[in-house]
KESE-764642 format. One line per field, with one value per residue: residue in three letters; x, y, z of N, C-alpha, C in turn. Coordinates in nm, 3 decimals, always signed. Atoms other than C-alpha are relative to their C-alpha. Layout:
BEGIN
res	[ALA,...]
nu	[X,...]
nv	[Y,...]
nw	[Z,...]
cau	[X,...]
cav	[Y,...]
caw	[Z,...]
cu	[X,...]
cv	[Y,...]
cw	[Z,...]
***
This chain:
BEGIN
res	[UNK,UNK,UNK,UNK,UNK,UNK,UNK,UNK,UNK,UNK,UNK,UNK,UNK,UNK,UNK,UNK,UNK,UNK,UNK,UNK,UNK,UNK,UNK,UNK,UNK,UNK,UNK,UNK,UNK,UNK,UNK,UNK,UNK,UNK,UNK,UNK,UNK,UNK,UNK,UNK,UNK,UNK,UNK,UNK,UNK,UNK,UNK,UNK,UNK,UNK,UNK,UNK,UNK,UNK,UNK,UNK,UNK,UNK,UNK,UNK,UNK,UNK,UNK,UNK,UNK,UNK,UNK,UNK,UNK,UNK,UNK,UNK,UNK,UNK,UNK,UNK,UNK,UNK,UNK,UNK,UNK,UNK,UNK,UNK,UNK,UNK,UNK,UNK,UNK,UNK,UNK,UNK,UNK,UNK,UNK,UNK,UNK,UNK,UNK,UNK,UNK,UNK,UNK,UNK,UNK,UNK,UNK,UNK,UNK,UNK,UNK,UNK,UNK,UNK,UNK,UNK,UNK,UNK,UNK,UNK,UNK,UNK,UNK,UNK,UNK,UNK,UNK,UNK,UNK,UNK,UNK,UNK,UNK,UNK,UNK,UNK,UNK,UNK,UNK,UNK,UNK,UNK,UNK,UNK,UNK,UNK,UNK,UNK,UNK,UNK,UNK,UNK,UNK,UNK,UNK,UNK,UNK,UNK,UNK,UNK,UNK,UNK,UNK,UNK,UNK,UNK,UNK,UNK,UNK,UNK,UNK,UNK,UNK,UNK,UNK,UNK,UNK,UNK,UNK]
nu	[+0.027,-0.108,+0.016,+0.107,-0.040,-0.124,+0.065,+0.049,-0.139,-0.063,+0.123,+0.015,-0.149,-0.001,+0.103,-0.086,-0.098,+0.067,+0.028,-0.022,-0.027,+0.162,-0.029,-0.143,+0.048,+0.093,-0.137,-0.023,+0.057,-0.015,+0.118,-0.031,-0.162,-0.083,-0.041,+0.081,-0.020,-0.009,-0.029,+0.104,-0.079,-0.084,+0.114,-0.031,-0.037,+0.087,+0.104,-0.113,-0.011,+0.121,-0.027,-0.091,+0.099,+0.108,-0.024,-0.088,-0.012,-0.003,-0.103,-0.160,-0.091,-0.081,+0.075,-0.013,-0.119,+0.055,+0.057,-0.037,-0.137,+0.037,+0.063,-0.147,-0.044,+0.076,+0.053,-0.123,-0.061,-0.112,+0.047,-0.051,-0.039,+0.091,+0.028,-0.083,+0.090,+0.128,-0.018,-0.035,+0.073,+0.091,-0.050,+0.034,+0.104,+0.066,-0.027,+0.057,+0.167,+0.060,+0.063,+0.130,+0.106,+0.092,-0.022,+0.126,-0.016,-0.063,-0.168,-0.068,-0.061,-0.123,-0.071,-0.019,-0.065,-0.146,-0.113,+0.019,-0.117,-0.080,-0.073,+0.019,-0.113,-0.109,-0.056,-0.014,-0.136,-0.083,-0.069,-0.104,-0.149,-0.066,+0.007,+0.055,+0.082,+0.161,+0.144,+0.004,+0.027,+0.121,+0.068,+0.024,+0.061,+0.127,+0.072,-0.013,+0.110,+0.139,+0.018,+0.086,+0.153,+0.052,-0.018,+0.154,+0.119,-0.020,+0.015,+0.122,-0.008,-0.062,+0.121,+0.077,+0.002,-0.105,-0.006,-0.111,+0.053,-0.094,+0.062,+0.096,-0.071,+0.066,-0.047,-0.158,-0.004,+0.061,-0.130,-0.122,-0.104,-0.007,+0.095]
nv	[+0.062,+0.106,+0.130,+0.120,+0.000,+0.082,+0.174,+0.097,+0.048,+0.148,+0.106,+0.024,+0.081,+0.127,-0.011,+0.043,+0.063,+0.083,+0.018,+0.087,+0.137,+0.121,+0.009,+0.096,+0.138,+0.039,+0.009,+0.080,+0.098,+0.094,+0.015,+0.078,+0.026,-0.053,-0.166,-0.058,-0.076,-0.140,-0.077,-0.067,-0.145,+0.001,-0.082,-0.077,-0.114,-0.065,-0.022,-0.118,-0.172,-0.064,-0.052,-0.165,-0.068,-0.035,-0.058,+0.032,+0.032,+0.105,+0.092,-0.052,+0.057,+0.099,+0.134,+0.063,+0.028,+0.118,+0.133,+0.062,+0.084,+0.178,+0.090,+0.037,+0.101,+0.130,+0.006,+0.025,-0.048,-0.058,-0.072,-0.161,-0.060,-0.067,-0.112,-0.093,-0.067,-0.030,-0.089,-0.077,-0.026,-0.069,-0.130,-0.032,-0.059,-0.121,-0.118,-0.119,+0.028,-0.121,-0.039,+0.083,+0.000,-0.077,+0.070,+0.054,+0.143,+0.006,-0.096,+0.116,+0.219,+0.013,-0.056,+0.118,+0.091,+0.013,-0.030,+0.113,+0.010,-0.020,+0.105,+0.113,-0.014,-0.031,+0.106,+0.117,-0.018,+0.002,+0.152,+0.037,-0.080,+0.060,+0.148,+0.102,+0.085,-0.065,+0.061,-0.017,-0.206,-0.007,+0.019,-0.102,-0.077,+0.003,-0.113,-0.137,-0.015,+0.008,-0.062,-0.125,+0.068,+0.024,-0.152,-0.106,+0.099,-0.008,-0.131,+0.006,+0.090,-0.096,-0.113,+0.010,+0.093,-0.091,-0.206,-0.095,-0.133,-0.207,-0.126,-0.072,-0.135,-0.104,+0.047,+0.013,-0.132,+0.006,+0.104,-0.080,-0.049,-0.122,+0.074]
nw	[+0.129,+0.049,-0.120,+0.071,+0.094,-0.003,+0.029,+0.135,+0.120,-0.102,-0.036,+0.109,+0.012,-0.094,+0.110,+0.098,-0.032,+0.044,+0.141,+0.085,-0.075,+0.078,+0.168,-0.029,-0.065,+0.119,+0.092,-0.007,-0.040,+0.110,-0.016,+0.108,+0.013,+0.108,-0.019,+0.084,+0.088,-0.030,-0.142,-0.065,-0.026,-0.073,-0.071,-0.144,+0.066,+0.013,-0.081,-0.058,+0.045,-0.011,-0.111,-0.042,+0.081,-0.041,-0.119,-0.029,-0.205,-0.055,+0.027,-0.016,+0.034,-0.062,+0.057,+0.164,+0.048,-0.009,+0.127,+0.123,-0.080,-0.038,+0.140,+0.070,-0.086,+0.005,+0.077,+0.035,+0.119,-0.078,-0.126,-0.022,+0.118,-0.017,-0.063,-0.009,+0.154,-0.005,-0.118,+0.091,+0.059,-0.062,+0.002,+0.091,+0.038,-0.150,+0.045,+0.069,-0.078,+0.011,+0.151,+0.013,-0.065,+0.118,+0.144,-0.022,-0.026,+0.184,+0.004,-0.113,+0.067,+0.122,-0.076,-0.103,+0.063,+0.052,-0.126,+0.007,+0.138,-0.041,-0.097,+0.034,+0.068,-0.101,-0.048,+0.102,+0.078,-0.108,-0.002,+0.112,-0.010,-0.138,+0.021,-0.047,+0.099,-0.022,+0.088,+0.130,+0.044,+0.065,-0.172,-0.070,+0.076,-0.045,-0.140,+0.006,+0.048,-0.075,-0.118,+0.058,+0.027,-0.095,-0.070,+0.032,-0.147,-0.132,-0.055,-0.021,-0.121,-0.103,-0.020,-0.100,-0.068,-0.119,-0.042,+0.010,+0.084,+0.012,-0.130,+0.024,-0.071,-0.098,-0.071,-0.034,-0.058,-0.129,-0.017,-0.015,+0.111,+0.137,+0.112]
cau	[-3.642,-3.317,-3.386,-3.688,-3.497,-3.181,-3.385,-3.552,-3.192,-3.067,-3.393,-3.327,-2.925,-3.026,-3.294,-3.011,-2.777,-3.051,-3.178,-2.847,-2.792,-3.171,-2.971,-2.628,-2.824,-3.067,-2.744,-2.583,-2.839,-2.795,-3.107,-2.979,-2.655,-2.614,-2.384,-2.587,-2.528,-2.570,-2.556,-2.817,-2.797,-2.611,-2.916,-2.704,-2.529,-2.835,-3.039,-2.718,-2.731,-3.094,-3.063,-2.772,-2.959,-3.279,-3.158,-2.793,-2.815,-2.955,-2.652,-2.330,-2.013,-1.891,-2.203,-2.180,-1.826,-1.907,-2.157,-1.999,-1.653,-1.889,-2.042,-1.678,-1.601,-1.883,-1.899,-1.513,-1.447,-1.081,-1.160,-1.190,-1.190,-1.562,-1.629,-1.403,-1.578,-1.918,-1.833,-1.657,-1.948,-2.176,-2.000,-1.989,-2.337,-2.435,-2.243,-2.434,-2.753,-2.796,-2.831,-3.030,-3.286,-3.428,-3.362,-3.655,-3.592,-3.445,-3.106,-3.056,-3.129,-2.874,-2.643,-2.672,-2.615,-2.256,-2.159,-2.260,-2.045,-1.779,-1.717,-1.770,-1.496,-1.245,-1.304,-1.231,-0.917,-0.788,-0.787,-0.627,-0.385,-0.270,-0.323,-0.620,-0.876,-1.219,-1.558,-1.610,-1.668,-2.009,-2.138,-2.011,-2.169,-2.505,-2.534,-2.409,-2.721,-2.969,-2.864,-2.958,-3.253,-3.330,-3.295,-3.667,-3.788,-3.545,-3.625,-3.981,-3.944,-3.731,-4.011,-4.313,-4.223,-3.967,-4.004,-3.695,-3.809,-3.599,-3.633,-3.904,-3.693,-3.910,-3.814,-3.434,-3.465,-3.622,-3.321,-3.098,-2.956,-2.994,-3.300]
cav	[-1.864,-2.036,-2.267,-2.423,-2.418,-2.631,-2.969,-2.996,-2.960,-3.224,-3.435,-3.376,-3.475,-3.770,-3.820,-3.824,-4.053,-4.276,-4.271,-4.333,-4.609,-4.796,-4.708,-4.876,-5.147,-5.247,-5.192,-5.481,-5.728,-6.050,-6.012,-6.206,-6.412,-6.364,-6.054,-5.812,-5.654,-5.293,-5.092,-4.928,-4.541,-4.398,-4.295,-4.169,-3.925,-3.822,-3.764,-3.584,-3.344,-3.274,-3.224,-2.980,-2.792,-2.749,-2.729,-2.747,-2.717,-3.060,-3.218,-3.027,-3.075,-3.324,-3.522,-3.583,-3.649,-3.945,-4.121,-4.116,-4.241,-4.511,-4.578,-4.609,-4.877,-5.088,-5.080,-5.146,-4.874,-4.682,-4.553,-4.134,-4.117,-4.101,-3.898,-3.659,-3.611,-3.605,-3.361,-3.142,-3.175,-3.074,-2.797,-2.696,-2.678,-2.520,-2.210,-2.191,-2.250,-1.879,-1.860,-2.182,-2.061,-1.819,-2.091,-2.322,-2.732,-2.774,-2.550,-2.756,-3.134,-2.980,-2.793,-3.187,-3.394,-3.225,-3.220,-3.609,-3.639,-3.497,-3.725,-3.994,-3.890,-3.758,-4.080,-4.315,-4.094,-4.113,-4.486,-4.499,-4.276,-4.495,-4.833,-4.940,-5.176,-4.984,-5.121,-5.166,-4.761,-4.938,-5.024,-4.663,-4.520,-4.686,-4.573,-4.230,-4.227,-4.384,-4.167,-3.836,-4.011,-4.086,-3.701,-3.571,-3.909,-3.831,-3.449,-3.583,-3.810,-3.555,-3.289,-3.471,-3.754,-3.639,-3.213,-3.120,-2.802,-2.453,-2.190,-1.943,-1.556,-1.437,-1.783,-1.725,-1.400,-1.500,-1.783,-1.498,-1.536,-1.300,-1.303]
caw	[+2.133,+2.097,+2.414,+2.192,+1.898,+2.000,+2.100,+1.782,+1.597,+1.832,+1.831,+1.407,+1.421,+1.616,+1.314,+1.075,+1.228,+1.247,+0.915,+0.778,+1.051,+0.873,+0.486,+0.617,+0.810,+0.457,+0.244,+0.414,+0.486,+0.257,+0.089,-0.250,-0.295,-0.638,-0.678,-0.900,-1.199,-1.113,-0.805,-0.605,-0.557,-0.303,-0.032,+0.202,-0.043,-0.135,+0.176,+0.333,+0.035,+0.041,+0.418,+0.383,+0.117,+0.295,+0.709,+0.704,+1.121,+1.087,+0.936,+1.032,+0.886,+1.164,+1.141,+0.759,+0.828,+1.062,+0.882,+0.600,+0.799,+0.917,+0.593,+0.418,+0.722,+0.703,+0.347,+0.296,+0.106,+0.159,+0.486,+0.481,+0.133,+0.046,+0.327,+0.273,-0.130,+0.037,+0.335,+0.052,-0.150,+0.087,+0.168,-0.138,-0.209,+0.168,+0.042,-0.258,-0.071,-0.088,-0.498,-0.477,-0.235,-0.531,-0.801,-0.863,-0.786,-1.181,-1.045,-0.744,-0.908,-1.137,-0.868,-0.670,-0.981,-1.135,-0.719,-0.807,-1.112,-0.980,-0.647,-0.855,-1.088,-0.796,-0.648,-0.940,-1.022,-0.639,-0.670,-1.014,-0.881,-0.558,-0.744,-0.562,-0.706,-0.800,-0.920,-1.256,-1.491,-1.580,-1.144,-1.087,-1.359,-1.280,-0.903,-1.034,-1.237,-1.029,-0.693,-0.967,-1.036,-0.713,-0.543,-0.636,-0.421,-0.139,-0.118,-0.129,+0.144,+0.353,+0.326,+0.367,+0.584,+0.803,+0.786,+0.661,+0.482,+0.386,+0.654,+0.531,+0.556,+0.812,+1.023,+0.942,+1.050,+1.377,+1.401,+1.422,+1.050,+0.744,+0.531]
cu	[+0.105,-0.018,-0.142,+0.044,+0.099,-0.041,-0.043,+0.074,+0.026,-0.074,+0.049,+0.175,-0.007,-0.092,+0.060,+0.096,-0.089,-0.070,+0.097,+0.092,-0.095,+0.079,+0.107,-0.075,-0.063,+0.102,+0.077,-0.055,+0.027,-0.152,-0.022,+0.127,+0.095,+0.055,-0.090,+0.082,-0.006,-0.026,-0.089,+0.018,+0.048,-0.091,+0.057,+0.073,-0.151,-0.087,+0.128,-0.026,-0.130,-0.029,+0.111,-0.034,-0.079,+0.044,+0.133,+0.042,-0.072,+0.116,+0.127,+0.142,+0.061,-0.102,+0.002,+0.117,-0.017,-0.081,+0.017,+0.120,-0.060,-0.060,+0.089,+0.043,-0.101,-0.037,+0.135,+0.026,+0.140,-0.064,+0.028,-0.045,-0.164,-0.026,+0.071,-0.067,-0.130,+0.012,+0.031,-0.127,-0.150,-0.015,+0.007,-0.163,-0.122,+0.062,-0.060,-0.167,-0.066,-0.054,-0.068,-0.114,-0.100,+0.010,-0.109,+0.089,+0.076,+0.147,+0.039,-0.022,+0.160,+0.098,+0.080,+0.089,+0.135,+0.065,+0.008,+0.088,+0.111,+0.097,-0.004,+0.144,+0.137,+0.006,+0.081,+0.126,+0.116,-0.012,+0.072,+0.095,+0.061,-0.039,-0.108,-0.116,-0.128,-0.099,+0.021,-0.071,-0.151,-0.085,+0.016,-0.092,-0.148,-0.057,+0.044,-0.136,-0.108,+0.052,-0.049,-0.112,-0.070,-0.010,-0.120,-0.037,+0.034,-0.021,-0.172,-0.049,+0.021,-0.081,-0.135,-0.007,+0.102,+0.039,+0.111,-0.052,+0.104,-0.080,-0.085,+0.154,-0.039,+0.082,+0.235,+0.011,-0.002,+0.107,+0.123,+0.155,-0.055,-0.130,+0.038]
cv	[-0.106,-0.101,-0.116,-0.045,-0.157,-0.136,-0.023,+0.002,-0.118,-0.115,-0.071,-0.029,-0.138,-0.106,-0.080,-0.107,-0.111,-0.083,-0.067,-0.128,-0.114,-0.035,-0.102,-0.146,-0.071,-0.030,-0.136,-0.150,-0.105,-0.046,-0.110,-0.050,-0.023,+0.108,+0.026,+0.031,+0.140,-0.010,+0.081,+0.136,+0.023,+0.098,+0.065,+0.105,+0.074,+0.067,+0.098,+0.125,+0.054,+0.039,+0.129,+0.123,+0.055,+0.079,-0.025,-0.013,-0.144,-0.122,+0.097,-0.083,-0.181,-0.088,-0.073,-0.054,-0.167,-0.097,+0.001,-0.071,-0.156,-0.066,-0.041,-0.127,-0.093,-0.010,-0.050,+0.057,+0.090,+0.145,+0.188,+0.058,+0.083,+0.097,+0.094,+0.048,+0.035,+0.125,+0.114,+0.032,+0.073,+0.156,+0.099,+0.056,+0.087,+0.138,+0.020,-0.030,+0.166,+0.035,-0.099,+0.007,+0.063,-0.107,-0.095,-0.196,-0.042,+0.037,-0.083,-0.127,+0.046,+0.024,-0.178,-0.076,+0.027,-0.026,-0.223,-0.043,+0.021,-0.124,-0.100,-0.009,+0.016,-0.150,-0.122,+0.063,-0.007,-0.157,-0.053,+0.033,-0.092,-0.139,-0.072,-0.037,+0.061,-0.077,+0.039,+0.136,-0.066,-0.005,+0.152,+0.112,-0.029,+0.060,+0.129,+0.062,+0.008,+0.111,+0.140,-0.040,+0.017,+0.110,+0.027,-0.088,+0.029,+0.130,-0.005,-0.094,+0.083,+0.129,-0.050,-0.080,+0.028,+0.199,+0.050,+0.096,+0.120,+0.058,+0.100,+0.154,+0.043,-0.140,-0.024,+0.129,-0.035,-0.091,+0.112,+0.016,+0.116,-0.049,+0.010]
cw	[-0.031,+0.119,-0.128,-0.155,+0.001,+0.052,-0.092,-0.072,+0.024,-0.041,-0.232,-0.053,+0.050,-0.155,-0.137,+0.004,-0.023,-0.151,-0.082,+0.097,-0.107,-0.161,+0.034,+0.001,-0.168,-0.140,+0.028,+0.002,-0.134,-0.073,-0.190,-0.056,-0.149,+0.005,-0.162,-0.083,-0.022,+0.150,+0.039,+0.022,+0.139,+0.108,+0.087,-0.057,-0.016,+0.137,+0.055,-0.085,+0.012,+0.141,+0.001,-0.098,+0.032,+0.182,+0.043,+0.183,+0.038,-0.027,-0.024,-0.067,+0.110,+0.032,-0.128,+0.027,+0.058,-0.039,-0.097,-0.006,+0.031,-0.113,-0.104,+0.085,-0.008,-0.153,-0.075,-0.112,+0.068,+0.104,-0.029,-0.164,-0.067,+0.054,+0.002,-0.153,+0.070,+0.095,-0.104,-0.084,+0.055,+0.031,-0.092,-0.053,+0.105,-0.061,-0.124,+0.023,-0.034,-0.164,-0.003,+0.062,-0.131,-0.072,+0.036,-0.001,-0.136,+0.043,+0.123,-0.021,-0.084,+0.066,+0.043,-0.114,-0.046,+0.161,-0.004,-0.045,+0.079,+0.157,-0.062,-0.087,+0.079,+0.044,-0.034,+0.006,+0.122,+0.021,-0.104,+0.029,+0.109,-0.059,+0.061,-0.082,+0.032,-0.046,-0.125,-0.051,+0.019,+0.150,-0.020,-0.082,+0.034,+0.108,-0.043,-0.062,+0.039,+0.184,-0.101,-0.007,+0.077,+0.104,-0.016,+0.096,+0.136,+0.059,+0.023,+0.113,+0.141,+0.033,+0.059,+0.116,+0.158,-0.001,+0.006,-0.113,+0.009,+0.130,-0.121,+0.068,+0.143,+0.133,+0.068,+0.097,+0.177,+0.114,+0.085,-0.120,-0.055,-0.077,-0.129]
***
């Protein structure tokens, strides 16, 4: 069972890297040379947490950690730093994966959005604290808004479009976890 198991993790880590290769890639493209007035949500926070939520064996700690290392480098933000809130935050909400499996979609938008709040706040206060120059409160406040916003579309994307779905007990079981 575990021989047919461990290509379609693989096949679905490969999945993820990709995915947020297409968000990076679309993020940079010069697709208007005015600079905007707000900020787009943050799809690759989001799709990471609704992936580590639903099949954390498709996005392991040391995958989240890399694309979000590479999404701090091509995005010129202080290298590590993001990824080190999102990896934390993930983590965070994989351990309480177990009280959110019973809880209905309402306890995990809500679980996602304070883990939202929160890096958003850690991050702002670890560049006040070391002097470096952040985006304006009102940019980070917008993508903090629109990536909550935007979680019901990406867990609806990640389910029917790409089949990241919760394990079913009987399939954890069969995995070789705990139901």
């Amino acid at each position: 069972m575990a021989d047919r198991v461990t290509p379609h993790v693989w096949t679905m880590r490969f999945v993820y890297f990709a995915l947020a290769a297409v968000i990076i890639f679309f993020h940079l493209i010069p697709l208007d040379t005015v600079p905007r007035r707000w900020a787009p949500p943050d799809l690759l926070m989001a799709f990471t947490f609704a992936w580590v939520l639903r099949r954390p064996d498709y996005a392991p700690p040391l995958c989240v950690a890399l694309v979000m290392l590479m999404a701090d480098l091509m995005f010129q933000r202080p290298p590590g730093l993001q990824a080190v809130l999102v990896l934390l935050g993930s983590e965070y909400l994989k351990y309480r994966t177990n009280g959110l499996s019973d809880a209905s979609f309402v306890g995990e938008w809500t679980a996602v959005c304070i883990v939202v709040i929160g890096i958003i706040l850690i991050d702002r206060l670890v560049l006040a604290i070391l002097l470096v120059p952040a985006p304006t409160l009102g940019i980070s406040l917008i993508q903090m808004v629109l990536t909550m916003l935007t979680y019901p579309l990406v867990v609806l994307v990640s389910q029917l479009l790409l089949g990241v779905r919760r394990l079913a007990p009987s399939d954890a079981v069969a995995m070789g976890g705990r139901a």
